[in-house]
C-alpha positions, 0 to 999 in steps of 0.5 A: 483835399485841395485842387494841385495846380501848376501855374506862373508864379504871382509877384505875391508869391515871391516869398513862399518861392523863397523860402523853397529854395532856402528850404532846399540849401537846408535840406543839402547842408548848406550854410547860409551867408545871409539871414533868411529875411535878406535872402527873402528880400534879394531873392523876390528882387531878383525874380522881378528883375529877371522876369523877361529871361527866368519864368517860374511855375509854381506848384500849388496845392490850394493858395499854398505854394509846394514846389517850384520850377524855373526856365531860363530862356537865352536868345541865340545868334542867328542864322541865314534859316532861323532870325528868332533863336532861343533856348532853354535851361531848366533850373531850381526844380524842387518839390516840398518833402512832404508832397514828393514821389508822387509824381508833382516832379514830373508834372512841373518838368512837363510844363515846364517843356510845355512852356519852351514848346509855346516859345518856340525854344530850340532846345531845353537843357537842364543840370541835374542832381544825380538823384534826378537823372531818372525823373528828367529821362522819364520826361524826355531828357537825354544825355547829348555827346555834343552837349559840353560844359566847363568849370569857369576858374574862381575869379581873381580878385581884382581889387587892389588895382582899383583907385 
């Protein structure tokens, strides 16, 4: 059997990590509006263009990439008692079908704080599904009543007050 490893996501890789998100959208019934090769392209373009701000740790199983998780890493304003602010958000843990309820989850979302522990982030939030609530509470996540969030309303479109 193959050794499991997590670790950052090589360029090369990009692709495999595309496909388990495209693989996830399918899993939830979602329609695509692209092809599977122009989100693949988009998708690895994306990734290296947000680099600074969204790192990925794959979860490997031998060169085979089987699951994903990402941290979105945001600077915050400062303060007279902490110059250098950041925080985190947790986004796009999936583990492949075949390799879940083992545990791989959860050893992604530990390293995952383990990355925001290395960068000093104040806090590390995450948007879950309800089927993960359980796994992210294992792992140190709480519900925060000061945490707030809001619906953003659809923009407008705008366009025909474009010249």
């Amino acid at each position: 059997m193959d050794t499991i490893r997590i670790r950052p996501v090589r360029p090369d890789e990009l692709d495999a990590v595309a496909e388990l998100r495209w693989q996830w959208v399918q899993e939830l019934g979602g329609a695509p509006t692209t092809t599977r090769e122009t989100f693949r392209r988009h998708f690895a373009a994306w990734a290296r263009e947000n680099a600074s701000s969204h790192q990925c740790l794959v979860l490997a199983r031998g060169d085979t990439v089987i699951g994903m998780a990402w941290l979105a890493v945001t600077r915050r304003v400062p303060t007279p008692r902490a110059l250098d602010r950041a925080s985190g958000d947790v986004q796009c843990v999936y583990v492949a079908p075949h390799e879940r309820d083992s545990g791989l989850g959860g050893q992604l979302i530990d390293a995952l704080l383990e990355l925001a522990h290395e960068q000093g982030l104040e806090r590390v939030t995450v948007h879950s599904s309800a089927r993960a609530v359980g796994a992210y509470s294992r792992h140190g996540f709480s519900t925060s009543p000061s945490l707030l969030q809001a619906d953003v309303p659809e923009a407008r479109d705008h366009s025909e007050q474009c010249p």
